[in-house]
matplotlib code that plots the C-alpha trace (Angstrom):
import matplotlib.pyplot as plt

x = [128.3, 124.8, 125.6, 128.0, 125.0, 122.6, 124.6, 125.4, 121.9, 121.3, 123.8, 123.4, 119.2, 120.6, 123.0, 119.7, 117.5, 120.2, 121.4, 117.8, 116.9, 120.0, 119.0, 115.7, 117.5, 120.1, 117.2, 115.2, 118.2, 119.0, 115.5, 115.3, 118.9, 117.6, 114.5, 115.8, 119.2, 117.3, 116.6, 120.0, 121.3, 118.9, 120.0, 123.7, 123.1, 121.1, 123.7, 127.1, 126.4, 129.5, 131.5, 131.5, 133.8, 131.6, 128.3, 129.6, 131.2, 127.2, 125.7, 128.0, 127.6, 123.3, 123.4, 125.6, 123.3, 120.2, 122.1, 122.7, 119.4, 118.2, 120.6, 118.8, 120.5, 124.0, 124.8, 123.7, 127.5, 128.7, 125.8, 125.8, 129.8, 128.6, 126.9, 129.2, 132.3, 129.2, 128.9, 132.3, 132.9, 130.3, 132.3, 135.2, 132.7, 131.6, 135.5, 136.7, 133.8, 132.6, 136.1, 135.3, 132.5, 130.3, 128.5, 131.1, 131.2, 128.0, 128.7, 131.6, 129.5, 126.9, 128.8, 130.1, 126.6, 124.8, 128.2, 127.1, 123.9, 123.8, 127.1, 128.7, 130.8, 133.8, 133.1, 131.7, 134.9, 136.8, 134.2, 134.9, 138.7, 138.5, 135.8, 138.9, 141.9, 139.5, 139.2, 141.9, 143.9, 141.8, 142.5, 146.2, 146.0, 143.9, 146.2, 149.6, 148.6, 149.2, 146.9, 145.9, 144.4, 142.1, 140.8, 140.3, 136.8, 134.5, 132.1, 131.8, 129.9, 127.3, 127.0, 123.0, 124.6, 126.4, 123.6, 121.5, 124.0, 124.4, 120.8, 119.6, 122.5, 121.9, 118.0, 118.8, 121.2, 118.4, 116.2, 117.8, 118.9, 115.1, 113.9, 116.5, 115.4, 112.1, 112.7, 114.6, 112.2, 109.4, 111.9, 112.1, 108.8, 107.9, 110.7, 109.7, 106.3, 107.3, 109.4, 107.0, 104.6, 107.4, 108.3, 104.2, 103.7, 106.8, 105.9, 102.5, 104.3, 106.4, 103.8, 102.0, 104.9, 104.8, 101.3, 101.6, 104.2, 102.7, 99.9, 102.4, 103.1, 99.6, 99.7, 101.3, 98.9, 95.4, 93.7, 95.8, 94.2, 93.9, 95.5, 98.8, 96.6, 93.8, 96.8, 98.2, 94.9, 93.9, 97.9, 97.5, 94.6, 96.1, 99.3, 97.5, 95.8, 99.2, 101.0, 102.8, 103.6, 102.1, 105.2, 106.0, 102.4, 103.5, 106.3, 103.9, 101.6, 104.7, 106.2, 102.9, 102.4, 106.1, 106.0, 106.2, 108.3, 110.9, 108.8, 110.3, 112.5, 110.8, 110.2, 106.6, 106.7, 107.0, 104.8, 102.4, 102.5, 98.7, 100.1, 102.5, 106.0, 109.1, 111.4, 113.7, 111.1, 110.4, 113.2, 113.5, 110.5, 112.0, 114.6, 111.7, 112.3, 116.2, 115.5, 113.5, 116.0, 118.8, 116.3, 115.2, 117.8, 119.8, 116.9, 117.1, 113.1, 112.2, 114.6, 112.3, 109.4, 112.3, 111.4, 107.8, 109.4, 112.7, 111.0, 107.1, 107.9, 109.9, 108.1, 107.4, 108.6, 112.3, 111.3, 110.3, 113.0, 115.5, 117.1, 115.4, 114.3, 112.3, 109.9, 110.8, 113.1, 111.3, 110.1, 106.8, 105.8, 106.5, 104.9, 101.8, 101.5, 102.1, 99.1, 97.1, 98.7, 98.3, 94.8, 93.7, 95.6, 93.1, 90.1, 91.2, 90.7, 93.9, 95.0, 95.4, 92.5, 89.4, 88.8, 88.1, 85.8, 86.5, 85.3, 87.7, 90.5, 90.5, 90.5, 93.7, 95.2, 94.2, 95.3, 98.9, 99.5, 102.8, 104.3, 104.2, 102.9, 103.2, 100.4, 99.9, 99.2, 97.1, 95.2, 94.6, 94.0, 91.4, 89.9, 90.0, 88.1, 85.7, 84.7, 84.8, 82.2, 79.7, 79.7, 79.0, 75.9, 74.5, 75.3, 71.3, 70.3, 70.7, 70.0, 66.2]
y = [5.5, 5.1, 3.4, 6.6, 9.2, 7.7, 7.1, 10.8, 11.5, 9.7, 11.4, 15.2, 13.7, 12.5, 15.8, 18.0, 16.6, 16.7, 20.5, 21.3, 19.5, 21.3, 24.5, 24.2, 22.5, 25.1, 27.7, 26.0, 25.1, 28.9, 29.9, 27.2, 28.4, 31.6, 30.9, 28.5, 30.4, 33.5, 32.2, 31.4, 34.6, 36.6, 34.6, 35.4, 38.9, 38.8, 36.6, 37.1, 41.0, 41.5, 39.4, 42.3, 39.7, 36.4, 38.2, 40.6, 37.4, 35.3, 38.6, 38.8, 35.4, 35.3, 38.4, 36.0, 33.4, 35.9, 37.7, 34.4, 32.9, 36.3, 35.8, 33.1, 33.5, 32.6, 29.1, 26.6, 25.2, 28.8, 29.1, 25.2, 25.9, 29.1, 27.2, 24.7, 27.4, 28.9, 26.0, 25.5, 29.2, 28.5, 26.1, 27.8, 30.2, 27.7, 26.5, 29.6, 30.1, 26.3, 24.3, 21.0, 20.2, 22.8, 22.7, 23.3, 19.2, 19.1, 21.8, 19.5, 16.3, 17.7, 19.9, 17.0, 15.2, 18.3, 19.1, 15.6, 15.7, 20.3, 20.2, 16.9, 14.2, 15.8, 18.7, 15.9, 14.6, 18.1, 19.2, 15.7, 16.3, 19.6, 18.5, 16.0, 18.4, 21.1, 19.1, 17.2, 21.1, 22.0, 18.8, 19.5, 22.7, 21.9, 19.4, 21.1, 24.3, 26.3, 28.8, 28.3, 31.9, 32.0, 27.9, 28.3, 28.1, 31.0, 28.8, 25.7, 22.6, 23.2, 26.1, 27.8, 29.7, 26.9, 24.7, 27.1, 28.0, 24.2, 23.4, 26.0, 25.0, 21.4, 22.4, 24.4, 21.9, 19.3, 21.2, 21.7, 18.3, 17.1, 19.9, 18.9, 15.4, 16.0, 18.1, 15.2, 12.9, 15.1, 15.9, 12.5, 11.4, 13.7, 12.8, 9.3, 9.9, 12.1, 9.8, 6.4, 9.0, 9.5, 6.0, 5.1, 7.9, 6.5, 2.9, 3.8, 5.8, 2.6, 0.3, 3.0, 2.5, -1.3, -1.0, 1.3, -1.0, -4.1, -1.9, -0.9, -5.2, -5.5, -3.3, -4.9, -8.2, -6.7, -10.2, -10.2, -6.8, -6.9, -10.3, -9.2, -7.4, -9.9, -13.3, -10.5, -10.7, -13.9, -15.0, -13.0, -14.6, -18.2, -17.4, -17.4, -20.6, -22.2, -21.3, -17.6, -15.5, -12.0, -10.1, -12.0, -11.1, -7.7, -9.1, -11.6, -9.2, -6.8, -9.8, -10.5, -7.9, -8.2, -11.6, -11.4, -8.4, -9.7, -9.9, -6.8, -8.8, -10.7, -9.8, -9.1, -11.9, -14.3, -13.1, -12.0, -14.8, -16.8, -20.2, -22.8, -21.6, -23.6, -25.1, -21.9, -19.2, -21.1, -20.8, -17.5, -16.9, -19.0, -16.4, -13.7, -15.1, -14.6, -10.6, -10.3, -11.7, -9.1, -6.3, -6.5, -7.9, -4.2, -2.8, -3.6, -3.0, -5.8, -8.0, -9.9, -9.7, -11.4, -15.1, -15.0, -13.2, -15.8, -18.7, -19.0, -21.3, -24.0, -27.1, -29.4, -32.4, -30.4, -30.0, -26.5, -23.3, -21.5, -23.7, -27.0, -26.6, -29.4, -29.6, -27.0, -26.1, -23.6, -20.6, -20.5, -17.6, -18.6, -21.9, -20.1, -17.8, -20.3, -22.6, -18.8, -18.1, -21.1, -21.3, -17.6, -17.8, -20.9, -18.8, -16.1, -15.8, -16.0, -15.7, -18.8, -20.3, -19.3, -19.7, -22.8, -22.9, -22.8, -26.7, -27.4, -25.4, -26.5, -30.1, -29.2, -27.9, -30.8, -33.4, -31.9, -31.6, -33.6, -32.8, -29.7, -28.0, -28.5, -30.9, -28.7, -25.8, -27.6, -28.4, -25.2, -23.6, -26.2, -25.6, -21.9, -21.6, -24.3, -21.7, -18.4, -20.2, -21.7, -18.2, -16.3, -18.9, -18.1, -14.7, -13.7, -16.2, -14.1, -11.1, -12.8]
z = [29.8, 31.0, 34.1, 34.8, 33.8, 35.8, 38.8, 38.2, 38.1, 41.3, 43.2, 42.2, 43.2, 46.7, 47.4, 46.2, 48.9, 51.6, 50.7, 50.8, 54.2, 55.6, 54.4, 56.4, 59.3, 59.7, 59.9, 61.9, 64.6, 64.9, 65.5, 68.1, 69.4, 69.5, 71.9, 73.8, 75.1, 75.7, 79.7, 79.7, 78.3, 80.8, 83.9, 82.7, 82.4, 85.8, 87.8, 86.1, 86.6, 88.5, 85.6, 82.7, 80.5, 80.5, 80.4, 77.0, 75.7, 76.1, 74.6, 71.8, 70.8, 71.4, 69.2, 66.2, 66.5, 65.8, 63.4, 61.5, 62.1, 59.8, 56.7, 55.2, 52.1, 52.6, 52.2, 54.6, 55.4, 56.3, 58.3, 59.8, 60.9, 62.3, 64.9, 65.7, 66.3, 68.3, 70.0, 71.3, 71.8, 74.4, 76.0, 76.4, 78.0, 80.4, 81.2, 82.4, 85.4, 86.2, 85.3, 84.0, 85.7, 84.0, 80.9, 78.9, 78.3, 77.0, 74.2, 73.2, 73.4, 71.3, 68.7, 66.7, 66.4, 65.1, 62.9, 60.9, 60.5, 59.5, 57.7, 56.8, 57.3, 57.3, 59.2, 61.7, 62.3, 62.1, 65.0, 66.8, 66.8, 67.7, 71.1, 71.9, 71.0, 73.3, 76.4, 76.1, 76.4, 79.1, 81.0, 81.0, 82.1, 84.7, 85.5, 85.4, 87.2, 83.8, 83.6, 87.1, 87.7, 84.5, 84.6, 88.7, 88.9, 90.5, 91.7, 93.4, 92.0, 94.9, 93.7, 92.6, 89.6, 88.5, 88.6, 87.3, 84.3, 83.9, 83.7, 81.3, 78.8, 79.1, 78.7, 75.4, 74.2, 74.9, 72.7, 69.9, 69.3, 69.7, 67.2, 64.7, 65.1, 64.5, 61.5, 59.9, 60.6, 59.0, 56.1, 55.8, 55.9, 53.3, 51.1, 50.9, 50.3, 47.7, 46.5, 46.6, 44.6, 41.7, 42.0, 41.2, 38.6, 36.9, 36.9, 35.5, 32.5, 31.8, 32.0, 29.3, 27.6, 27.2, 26.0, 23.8, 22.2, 22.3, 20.5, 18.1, 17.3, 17.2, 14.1, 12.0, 12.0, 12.7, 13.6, 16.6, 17.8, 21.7, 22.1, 24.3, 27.0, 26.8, 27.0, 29.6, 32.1, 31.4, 32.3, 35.5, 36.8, 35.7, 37.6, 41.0, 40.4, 39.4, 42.4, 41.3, 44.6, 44.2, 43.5, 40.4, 39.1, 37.2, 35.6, 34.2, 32.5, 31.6, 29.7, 28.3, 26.5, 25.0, 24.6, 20.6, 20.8, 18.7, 16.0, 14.9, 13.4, 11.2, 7.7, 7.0, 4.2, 6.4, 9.3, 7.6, 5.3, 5.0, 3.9, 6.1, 6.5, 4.7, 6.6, 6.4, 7.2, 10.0, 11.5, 11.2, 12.7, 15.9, 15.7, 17.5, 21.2, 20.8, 19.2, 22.2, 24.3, 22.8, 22.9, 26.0, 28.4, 28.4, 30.4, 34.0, 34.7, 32.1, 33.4, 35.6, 32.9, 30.7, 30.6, 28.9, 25.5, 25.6, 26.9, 26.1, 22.7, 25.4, 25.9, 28.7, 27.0, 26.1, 22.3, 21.8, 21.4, 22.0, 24.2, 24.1, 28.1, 29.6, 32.7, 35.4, 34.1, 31.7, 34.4, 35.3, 34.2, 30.7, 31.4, 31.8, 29.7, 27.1, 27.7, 27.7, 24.7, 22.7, 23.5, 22.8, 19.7, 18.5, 19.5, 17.6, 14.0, 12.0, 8.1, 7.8, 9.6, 11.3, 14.6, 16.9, 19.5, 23.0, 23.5, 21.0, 21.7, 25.8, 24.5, 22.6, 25.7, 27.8, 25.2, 25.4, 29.1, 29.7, 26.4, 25.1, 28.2, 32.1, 33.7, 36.5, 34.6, 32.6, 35.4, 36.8, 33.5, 32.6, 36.3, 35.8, 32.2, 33.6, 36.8, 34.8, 32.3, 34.7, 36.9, 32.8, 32.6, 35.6, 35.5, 33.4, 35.3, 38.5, 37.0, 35.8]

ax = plt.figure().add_subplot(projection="3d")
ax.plot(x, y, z, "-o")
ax.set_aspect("equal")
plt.show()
């Protein structure tokens, strides 16, 4: 059902931004229509003055397209298939002086493209059956004789007027199929931007989101204030000494700061409990990577940021849990946050303990490289905490 919502969603989103763009389109394409058949129009009126017929037939059909250009307000597919019977009305008005070497070809070339991109698909394909059904009819007809007085043409393909006629149209056409262009590419343009400005605004409310929950874990076990954003840094900066491309580094700090997510579902007796867990309640408490496993793996923007809340309790060695993975096995991600977590978690004070000291708790880390967590990582970790220290010594030391 959400899947069918969304995908709902999506498309009435996508059908929005089209019937908008065609709106503008449409508009745009009559105004250009407008200006740019005017020469041809005048020339008509000035060179055709001996054909009454052709030149009131061009009139009537410049004075639809301003006429239609004005009503803004009716829908942009009445107004889109306005143009295109436009269109090859003026080709049948180009047939009957200058045969089949006019201009008329053009019109029927053209009509189809702009029927796809101002109307639709369908009326693409209606517009391109009609171009072949149209020429194909004058073709015959030319070809059998039938009609022979009305398809003769009046001028010659030498011809100034026909060139002239020719030229202008092909000119206009020309025109308006750049300008439509262009507006799509601008609509475009803009859409996108628009659209990478949503898609940042909205990532930025989600990662909110993920703090705000890993805030709301945090109070249930005060001593732990700050630790999923400060395991989430420190994890980030680790991840590039360890060999993490960039694009995995969000994920990283998103599953950071739900990495004990499914302690949600631990009773408070036991997690909040000050003494060593039985057997039993231990157990339970391995339970929180699996809750966080269930809760999260039905949201498809977490499902990269998945493997530090289901896998940052695995071990190198195979013997940690949910499922007993050994070496690479485990992803990286989780195997670095978990050298980050395990040693923040000693430097931090806890109910049951107080807090080690950084010597200390490094050593720890080191001493269990190969076991419990991988060498490598170790390594850089180490490497990392060993920099970041010397550079906080010699930090007053600058400053003196």
């Amino acid at each position: 059902m959400r899947d069918l919502l969304f995908g709902s969603f999506r498309a009435d989103a996508v059908s929005d931004v089209l019937r908008l763009w065609r709106t503008r389109a449409v508009t745009i394409l009559l105004y250009a229509i407008a200006v740019a058949a005017l020469p041809t129009v005048v020339s008509g009126v000035i060179l055709e003055a001996e054909r009454h017929d052709s030149t009131i037939v061009m009139v009537v059909l410049y004075a639809l397209v301003v006429v239609n250009a004005v009503c803004k307000r009716c829908d942009y597919r009445l107004r889109g298939s306005a143009i295109i019977a436009l269109g090859f009305a003026m080709a049948i008005n180009s047939f009957v002086p200058f045969g089949l070497v006019g201009s008329g070809r053009s019109y029927l070339i053209v009509m189809p493209i702009i029927a796809f991109i101002l109307v639709g698909i369908r009326a693409g394909w209606v517009a391109t059956a009609v171009s072949f059904l149209m020429y194909g009819a004058f073709a015959y007809f030319a070809d059998t004789g039938m009609l022979a007085d009305w398809l003769t043409p009046l001028y010659g393909p030498l011809d100034m007027t026909m060139w002239t006629t020719t030229g202008l149209t092909a000119g206009m056409l020309l025109v308006i199929v750049v300008v439509l262009f262009l507006s799509m590419y601008r609509f475009l343009v803009d859409a996108l931007q628009a659209e990478r400005k949503a898609s940042a605004e909205l990532v930025q409310t989600y990662d909110a989101t993920l703090e705000g929950w890993a805030h709301a874990l945090e109070l249930r076990d005060l001593e732990t204030a700050g630790h999923c954003q400060r395991v989430g840094e420190v994890a980030t900066r680790l991840a590039g000494e360890a060999g993490m491309e960039d694009n995995g580094l969000r994920d990283l700090y998103r599953g950071s700061l739900l990495h004990d997510v499914g302690k949600m579902g631990i009773p408070d007796s036991i997690l909040l409990k000050p003494g060593r867990l039985t057997e039993d309640e231990f157990r339970r408490m391995q339970a929180h990577t699996t809750f966080a496993y269930e809760l999260l793996v039905h949201i498809p923007f977490l499902l990269k940021a998945l493997d530090v809340p289901y896998c940052h309790h695995e071990k190198w060695d195979g013997s940690g849990y949910p499922r007993g993975l050994a070496g690479t096995q485990i992803p990286l991600s989780a195997r670095i946050f978990s050298v980050v977590d395990v040693y923040d978690a000693l430097t931090s004070d806890r109910c049951y303990r107080p807090a080690w000291s950084p010597e200390k708790a490094l050593a720890y880390v080191r001493d269990r490289a190969g076991t419990e967590f991988d060498p490598n990582v170790v390594e850089a970790f180490v490497g990392m905490v060993s920099r970041e220290a010397s550079a906080a010594r010699d930090a007053p030391a600058a400053l003196a």
